[in-house]
N, C-alpha and C positions, 0 to 999 in steps of 0.2 A: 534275041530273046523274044520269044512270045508273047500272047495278054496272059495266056494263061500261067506262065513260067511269071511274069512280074505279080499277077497275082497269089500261085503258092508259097512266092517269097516275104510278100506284105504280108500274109496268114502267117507266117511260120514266127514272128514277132510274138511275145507277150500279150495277153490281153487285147489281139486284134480282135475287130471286128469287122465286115463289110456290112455297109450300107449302100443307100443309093441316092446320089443329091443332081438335081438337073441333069435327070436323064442320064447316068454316069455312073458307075461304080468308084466308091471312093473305100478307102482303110481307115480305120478311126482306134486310139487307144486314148481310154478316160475319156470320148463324148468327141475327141477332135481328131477334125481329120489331118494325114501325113501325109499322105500320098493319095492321087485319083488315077482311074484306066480310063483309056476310051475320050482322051477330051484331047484337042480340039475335036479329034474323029479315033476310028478303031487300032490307027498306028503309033500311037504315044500313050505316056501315062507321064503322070505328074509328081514333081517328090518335092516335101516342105523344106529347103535346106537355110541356111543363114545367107546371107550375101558373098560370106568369103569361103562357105564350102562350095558355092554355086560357080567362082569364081574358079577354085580350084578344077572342081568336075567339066567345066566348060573349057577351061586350056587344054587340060589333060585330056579332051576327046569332044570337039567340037562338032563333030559329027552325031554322038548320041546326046547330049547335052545345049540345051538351047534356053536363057533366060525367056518366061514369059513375058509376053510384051507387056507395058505399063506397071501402075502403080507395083502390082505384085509381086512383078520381075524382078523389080528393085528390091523387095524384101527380102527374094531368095526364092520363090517361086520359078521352078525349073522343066522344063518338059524333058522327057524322056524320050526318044526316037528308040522303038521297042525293036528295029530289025535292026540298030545300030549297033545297039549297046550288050557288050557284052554279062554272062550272068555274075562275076567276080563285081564289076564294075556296077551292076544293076544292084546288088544287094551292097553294097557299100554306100550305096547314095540311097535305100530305102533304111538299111542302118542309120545312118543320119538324120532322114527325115524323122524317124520314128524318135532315135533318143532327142529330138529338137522338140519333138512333142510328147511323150508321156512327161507323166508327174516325176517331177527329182529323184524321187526313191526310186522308185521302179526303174530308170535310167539308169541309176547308178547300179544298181543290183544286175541287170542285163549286160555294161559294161564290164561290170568284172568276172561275169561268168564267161563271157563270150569276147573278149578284147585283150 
């Protein structure tokens, strides 16, 4: 996957938006962000998951899937390795980050249209 292929997939979401937080493009739906590009540097991007979808994504393909280090890692914070992962697997885990972060409704409403 590309930056640009993780980014028209985080666009393609509900009520995305791109912004830009420390120097980084990041995806925000209701004000928070779900996902970031370009962090640590232009070969990853980041996706907001739980602990045990992180968990799941990282056995299943440890190669594009890497907890971040520390506190955040632990929450479910996940790096994406963009020439790893493929784009099935890339919008699965930007899926997730995104229903972990919009508001209940809107989640819900996106799940049954699209799940």
């Amino acid at each position: 996957m590309t930056a640009g292929e993780f980014r028209k997939l985080a666009l393609s979401f509900p009520e995305t938006k791109e912004r830009q937080h420390m120097r980084h493009p990041d995806f925000r739906v209701a004000g928070k962000i779900f996902a970031t590009l370009a962090y640590p540097d232009k070969n990853w991007g980041t996706v907001k998951l739980t602990p045990e979808q992180q968990e799941e994504f990282v056995r299943a393909e440890p190669k594009a899937f890497v907890a971040v280090k520390g506190e955040w890692g632990r929450k479910g914070a996940t790096s994406v390795r963009l020439r790893e992962v493929g784009r099935d697997s890339g919008r699965r885990a930007l899926a997730a980050a995104w229903c972990n972060t919009a508001p209940k409704a809107l989640a819900r409403e996106f799940e049954g249209k699209f799940h």
